[in-house]
N, C-alpha and C positions, 0 to 999 in steps of 0.2 A: 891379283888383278893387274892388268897391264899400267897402270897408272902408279904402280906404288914404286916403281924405281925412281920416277920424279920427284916424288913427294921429298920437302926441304926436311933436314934433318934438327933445325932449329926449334924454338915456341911455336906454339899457336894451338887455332880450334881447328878442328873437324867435323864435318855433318855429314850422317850417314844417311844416304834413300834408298825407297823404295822403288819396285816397277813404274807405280804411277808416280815416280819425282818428289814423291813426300820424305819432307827430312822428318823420321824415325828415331834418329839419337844425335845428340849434340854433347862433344866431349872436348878436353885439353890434355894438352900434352907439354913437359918437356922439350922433349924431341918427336917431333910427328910421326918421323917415318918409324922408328922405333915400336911407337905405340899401335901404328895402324898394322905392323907387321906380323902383331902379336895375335892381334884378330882373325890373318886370313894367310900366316903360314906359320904359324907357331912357333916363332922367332922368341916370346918370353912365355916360358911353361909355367907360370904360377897358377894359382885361384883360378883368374879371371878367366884364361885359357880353356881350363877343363868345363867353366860355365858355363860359357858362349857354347861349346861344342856340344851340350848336352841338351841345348835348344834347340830352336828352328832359327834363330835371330840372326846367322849368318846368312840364311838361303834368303832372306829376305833381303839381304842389303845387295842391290845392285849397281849402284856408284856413291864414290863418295867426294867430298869438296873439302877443303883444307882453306885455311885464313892464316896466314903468317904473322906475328907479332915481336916485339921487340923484348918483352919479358914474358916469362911466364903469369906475372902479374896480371899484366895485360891480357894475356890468356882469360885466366880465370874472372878478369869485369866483361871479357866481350861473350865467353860461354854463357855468362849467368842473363845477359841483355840479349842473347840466340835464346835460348831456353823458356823467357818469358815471352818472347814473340811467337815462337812456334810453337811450343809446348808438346814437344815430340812424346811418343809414347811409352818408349823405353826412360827416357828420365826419371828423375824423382821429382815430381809433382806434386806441391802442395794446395788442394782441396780445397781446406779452410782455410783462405789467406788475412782472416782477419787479424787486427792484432790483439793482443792479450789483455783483459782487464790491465789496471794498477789504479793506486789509489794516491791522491795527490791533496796536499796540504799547502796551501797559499801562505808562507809565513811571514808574506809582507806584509799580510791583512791583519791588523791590531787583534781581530777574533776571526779566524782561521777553521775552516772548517774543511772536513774529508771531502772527495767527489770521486768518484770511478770514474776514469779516462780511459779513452784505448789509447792514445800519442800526448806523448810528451811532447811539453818546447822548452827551449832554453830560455825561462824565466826564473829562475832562482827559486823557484817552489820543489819542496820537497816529495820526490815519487817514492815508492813503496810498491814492491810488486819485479816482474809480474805474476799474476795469478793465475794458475790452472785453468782456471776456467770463472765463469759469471758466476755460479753458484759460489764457489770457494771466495770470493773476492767480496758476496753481497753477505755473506753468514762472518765473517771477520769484522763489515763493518756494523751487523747489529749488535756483534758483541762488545766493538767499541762503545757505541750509543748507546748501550745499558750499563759500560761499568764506569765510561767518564763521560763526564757534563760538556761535553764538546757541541756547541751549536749544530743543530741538525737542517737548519732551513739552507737553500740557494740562495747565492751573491745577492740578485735581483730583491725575491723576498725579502732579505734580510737590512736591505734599504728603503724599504717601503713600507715593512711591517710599522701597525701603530702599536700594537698593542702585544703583550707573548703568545706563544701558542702553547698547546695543549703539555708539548713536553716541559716545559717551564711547569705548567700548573702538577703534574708527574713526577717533578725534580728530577728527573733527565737531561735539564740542560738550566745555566744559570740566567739565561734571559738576556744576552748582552746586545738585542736588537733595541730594546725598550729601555733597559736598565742599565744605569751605571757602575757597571763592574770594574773594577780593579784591574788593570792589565795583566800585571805582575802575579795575579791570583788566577788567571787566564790562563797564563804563560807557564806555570806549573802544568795547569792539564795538558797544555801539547807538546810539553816535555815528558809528559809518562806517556802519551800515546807515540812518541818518539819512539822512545826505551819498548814499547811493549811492539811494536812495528817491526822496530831493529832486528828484533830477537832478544832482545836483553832484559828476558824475563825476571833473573834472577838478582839484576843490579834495581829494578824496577820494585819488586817486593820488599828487597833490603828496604830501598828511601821511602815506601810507604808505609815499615814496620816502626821507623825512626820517626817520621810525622805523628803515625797512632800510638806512641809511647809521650811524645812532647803534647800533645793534646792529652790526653790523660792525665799527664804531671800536671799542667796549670786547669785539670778540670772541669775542660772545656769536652764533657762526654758526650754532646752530642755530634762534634766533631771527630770527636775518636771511634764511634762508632758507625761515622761514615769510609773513614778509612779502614776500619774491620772488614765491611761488608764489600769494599773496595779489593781488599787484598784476599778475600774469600772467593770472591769472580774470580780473579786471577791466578789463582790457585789451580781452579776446577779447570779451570783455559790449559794450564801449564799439566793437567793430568793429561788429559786429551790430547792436546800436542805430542808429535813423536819425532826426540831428538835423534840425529841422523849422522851427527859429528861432533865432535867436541871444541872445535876453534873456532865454530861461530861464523864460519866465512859465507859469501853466498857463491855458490855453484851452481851450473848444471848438471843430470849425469843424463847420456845417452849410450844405448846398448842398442844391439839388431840381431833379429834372429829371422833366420831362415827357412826355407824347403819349400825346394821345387821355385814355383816360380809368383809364390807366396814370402812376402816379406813385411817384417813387421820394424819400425824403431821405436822404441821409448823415450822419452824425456821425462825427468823426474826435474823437478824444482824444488831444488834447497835455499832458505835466505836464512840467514844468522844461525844456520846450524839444525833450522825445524824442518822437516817435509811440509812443502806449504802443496803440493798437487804430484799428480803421475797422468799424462796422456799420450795416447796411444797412436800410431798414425801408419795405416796399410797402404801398400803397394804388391802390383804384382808385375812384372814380368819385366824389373829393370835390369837393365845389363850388366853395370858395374858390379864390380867383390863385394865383399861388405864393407873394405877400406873406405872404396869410392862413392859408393854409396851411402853411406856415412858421413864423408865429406862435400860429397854435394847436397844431401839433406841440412847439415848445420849450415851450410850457406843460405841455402834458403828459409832457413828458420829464423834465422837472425840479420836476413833483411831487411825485416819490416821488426823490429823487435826497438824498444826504446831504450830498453835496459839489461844490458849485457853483461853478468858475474865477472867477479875477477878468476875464472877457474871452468872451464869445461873438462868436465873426463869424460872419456868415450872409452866402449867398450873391445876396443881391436886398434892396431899400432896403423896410425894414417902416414902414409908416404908422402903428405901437401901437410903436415901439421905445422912445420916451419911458418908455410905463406898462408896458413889459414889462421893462425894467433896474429900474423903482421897485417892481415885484413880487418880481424876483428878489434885488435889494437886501436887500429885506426877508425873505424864507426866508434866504435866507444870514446874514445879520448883519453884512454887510461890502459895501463899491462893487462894483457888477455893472457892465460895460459890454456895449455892443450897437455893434457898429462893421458897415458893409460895405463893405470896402476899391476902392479903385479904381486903387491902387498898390501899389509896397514888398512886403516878406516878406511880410504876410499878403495880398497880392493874390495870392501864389501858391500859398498855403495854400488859398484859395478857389479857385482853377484846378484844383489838384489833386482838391478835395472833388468839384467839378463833373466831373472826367472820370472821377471811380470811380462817382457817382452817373449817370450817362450809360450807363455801361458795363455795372454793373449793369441799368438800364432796359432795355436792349438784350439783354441774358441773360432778365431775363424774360419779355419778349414773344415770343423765340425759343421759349422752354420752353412758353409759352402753345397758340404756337400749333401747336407740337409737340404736345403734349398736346392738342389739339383734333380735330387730324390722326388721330390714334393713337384717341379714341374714337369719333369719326365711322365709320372704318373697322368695328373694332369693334361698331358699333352693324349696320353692314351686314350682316356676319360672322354673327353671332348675329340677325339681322330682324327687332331691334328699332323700338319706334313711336318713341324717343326715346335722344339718346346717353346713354350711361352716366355720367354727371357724380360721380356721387356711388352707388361700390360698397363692400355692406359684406359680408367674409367669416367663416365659423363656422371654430371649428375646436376636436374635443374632446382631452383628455387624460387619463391613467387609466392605473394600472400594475393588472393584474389585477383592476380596477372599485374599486382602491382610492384615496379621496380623488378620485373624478371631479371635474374643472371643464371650461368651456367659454370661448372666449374670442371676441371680437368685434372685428376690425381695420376703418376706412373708410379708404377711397381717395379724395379728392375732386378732381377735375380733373386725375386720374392721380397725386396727389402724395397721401403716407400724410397723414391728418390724427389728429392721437396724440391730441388732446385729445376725441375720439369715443370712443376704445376703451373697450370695458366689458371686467368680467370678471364670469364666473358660476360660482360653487357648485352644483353641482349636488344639489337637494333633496329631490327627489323619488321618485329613481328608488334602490334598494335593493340590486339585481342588477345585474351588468355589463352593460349592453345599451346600446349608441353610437346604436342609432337614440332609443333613447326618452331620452337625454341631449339628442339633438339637439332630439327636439319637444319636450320642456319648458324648453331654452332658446329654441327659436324663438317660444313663448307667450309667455314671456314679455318676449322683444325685442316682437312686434308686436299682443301682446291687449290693448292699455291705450287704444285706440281714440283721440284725438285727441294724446293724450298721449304714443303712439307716434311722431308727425312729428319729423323729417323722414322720409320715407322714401327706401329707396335705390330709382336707377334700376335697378341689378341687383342681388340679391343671390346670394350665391356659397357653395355649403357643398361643406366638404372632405368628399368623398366621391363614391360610383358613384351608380349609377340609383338602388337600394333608399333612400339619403340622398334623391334627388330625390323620389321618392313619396312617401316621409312627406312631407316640407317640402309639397309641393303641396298635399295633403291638410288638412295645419292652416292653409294660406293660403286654401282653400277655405271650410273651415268660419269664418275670421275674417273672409269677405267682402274679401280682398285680392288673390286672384288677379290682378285688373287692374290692380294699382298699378303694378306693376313686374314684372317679368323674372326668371326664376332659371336657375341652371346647377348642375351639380357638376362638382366634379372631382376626378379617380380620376388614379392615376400609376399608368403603363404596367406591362406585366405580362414582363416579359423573357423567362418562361418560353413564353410565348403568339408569342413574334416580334415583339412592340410596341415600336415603336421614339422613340413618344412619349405624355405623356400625355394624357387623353382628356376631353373637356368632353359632359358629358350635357345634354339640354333633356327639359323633361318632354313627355311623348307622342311621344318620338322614341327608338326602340331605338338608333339608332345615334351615334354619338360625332361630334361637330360637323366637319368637314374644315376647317381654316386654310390648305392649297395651300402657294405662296409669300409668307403673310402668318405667317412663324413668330413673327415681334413680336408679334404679340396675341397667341399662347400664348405666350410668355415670358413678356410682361405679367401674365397671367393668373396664372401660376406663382410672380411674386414677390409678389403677391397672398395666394397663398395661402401661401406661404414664411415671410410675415412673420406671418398668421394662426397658423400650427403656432409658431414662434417667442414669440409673445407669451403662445399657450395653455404651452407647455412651461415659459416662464419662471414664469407664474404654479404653475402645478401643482409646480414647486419649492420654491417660495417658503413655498407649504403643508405640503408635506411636509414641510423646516424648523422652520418653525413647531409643526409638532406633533409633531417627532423630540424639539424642545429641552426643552418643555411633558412631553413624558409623562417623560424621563428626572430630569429635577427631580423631578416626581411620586413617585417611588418612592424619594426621600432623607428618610430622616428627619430631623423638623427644619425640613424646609423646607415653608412653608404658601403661600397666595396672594401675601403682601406680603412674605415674603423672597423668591419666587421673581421678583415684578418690580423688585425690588430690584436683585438678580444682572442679572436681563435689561439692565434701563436702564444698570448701570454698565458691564457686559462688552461686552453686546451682541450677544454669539452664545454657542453651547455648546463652541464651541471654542477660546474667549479664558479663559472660567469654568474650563476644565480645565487651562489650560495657567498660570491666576493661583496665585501662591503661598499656600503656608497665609497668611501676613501679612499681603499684598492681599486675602485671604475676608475674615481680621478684622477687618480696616479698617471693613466694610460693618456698620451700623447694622441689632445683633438677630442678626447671626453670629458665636456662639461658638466658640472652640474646636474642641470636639466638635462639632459643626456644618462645620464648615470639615472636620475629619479625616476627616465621613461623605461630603462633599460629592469629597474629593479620592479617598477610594476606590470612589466609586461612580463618576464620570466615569470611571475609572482604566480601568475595565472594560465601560464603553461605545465604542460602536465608532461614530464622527462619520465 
């Protein structure tokens, strides 16, 4: 490119575009000119070189813009602050940017109890985590709460409570909302739930074999057989657990496997030595090696991250590992290392990382082209001009045309994409009528003209023929007819001898024939299954909501700001009926007589 003699040979970023001026990939460099050279005359023959070549991702980039900077540092905060604004296609993008469980203990609180966070703050309370995932994080804390007496209720609760609750009366927890407990006898429990947190299973067993031996000596057996049954949990925890190192440290390990333009990374999570999770995270068609790609994934991995190991191993030697330990150094507040082993425990820690990210790879590309398979067909099946990559199905709901809504599920490359689904209110329509529910949400999914894209290759509404002719009819008039494809479907009529259900095309009286391809009516089915599913859940959800809303309504006493008062602390109308006169008082502007209108009016509502 004519522009690359200019290019400074100093730091800075780079943004690569497209015909239409779209930045594509957003990268750093060292030295700019160096790196861009490497792209588009083969100036550095490594990895990356042979990659780019083996694409299209060159023919695509028609100019590119450069940002000069003062370090490379610098570099790498203005890349990562480009990359979230644009969110170019070729980077590594991360999906799920929520952050991770962890579990946090208040040890300011005299009686300290667990909570699942997703952010930490600099309060002197102790984090634990993070966790794989919500599952891994909520199955560790019942196994807390079954093997120590650690209070189980919230903050709020637990200063309001009069009386104990159920696990008091269970002996799962010692009572210390009601009852006067010992600190110091407290303080014990959240010292083993310390130790058993930490990883330090085995110093944790030791000091509760020593307590169940001093209880035995002075006699006191029904104590010693609490700590039996204490160190028998513990036990069965510590079989199940699968130790992963032997020094106990906490690390991450990350590995990347490749092919084509299918990419997978791993992250495995170590804390005190155990596998606490493995998750999995795809990408396709990013431009970097696997160095850079790698480096730019643990950037964005541990941007929003609370709690950052003294220890990442990755599986391939990173050329930024210097400035990305001096990065992560610095969000943490404590030494970060970047090791990629060649030996020893963690060389197998990285073996291991490499055959689940392998293995995964291998699963997806199967499902791919599963899924490739299955719309192609499909696309023949129905004679369509294009396969169906991207279907999105209607589906209404409505108990005698009351509280109508509609809801909208996509399919994208056979796989449900949940972050598409809409839901609709239905506004317009007065009278119970399914067709005129359906055309005024199909206006309003496809009348907003450019604003409407993407559009689906096919779309899918629950229902027969009568469904299919409206829908045509307003695709007609919206000038859409040729974007895409439609079908319905009607489920069989048993009384009629139908032995399955039936996919309509418009201008076709009769019902599509599938043969020996019953997979794509299946397909179709769970399609639509999750459509009726998603509508149903919604139109609950409603009905709910304005079961809780109108019953309040008719309590005297209760206005807009007591009644979201009630709502925020209960939560539902069936927590509110079931809280004591005490717990009403509790609540700020519930009197009394408020509380005694509120409990006989619930009394005689039917939830």
């Amino acid at each position: 490119m004519e522009k690359l003699s200019d290019v400074s040979t100093g730091p800075g970023v780079y943004l690569m575009k497209d015909a239409g001026g779209e930045i594509i990939y957003v990268g750093k460099a060292l030295n700019l000119k160096k790196r861009l050279s490497s792209y588009f005359t083969g100036a550095d023959s490594g990895r990356q070189q042979i990659n780019l070549k083996t694409g299209l991702l060159i023919k695509k980039i028609i100019s590119f813009e450069t940002i000069i900077t003062g370090t490379e540092k610098e570099a790498l905060i203005l890349e990562s602050n480009l990359i979230k604004k644009h969110k170019p296609r070729y980077n590594v993008i991360l999906k799920d940017d929520k952050r991770y469980p962890s579990l946090r203990l208040d040890v300011k609180s005299p009686y300290p109890n667990l909570a699942i966070i997703r952010k930490t703050g600099n309060d002197n309370a102790v984090y634990f985590g993070p966790f794989a995932s919500s599952q891994a994080v909520r199955q560790t804390l019942r196994l807390i709460h079954k093997t120590f007496k650690l209070r189980k209720c919230t903050a709020a609760n637990f200063k309001k409570r009069t009386r104990p609750c159920l696990n008091y009366q269970m002996g799962t927890c010692l009572g210390p909302c009601c009852n006067d407990i010992d600190k110091s006898v407290y303080g014990e429990i959240v010292k083993e739930v310390i130790l058993f947190l930490k990883g330090r299973t085995p110093v944790l067993i030791k000091e509760i074999k020593v307590k169940m031996e001093k209880a035995a000596q002075a006699q006191d057996y029904e104590l010693a057989a609490a700590y039996r049954d204490k160190l028998f949990s513990i036990r069965k925890t510590l079989e199940r657990q699968v130790v992963v190192s032997t020094d106990f440290m906490d690390r991450d390990v990350f590995a990347v496997a490749r092919e084509n333009e299918n990419s997978v990374i791993t992250a495995r999570v170590i804390r005190g030595g155990y596998l606490q999770g493995t998750r999995h995270f795809g990408f396709k068609a990013v431009i970097s090696d696997e160095s850079g790609m790698l480096g730019e994934f643990i950037r964005r991995y541990y941007e929003k991250a609370d709690l950052i190991p003294e220890e990442v191993v990755v599986s391939v030697e990173m050329e930024d590992a210097s400035l990305l330990e001096e990065w992560l150094t610095e969000v943490k507040g404590g030494k970060v290392k970047i090791c990629e082993p060649k030996k020893g425990e963690r060389f197998d820690l990285v073996k291991m990382a490499v055959h689940n990210a392998k293995n995964e790879l291998n699963n997806i590309i199967s499902s791919f082209v599963s899924s490739a398979d299955l719309l192609y067909r499909l696309q023949k099946r129905l004679g369509m001009d294009n396969a169906p990559k991207r279907i999105e199905c209607f589906d209404n709901s409505s108990i005698s045309g009351k509280n109508p809504v509609s809801a909208m599920v996509v399919f994208e490359n056979g796989k449900p994409l949940k972050s598409s689904y809409r839901k609709y209110t239905i506004k317009s329509v007065e009278e119970h009528n399914d067709y005129a529910y359906m055309a005024e949400v199909i206006r309003r999914r496809f009348g907003k003209n450019e604003e409407s894209k993407p559009y689906p290759e096919l779309l899918m509404i629950d229902g027969g023929k009568g469904h299919v002719r409206i829908v045509r009819d307003i695709l007609n008039d919206l000038e859409l007819d040729r974007h895409f494809d439609l079908i319905g479907i009607a489920k069989k009529d048993e009384n009629k001898g139908e032995k399955e259900d039936k996919i309509y095309k418009p201008g076709r009286s009769n019902p599509v024939s599938f043969g020996r391809e019953g997979d794509l009516l299946f397909f179709l089915q769970r399609i639509r299954d999750e459509a009726h599913r998603f509508a149903i859940s919604f139109h609950r959800k409603q009905l709910r909501r304005k079961s809780v809303h109108s019953a309040l309504d008719n309590i005297k006493g209760i206005g807009k700001k007591k009644k979201e008062i009630l709502l925020k602390h209960f939560g539902s109308l069936k927590k509110i009926r079931a809280a004591t006169h005490d717990e009403l008082c509790a609540l700020p502007g519930i009197t009394a007589e408020i509380a005694e209108n509120i409990k006989e009016a619930l009394g005689q509502f039917q939830i």
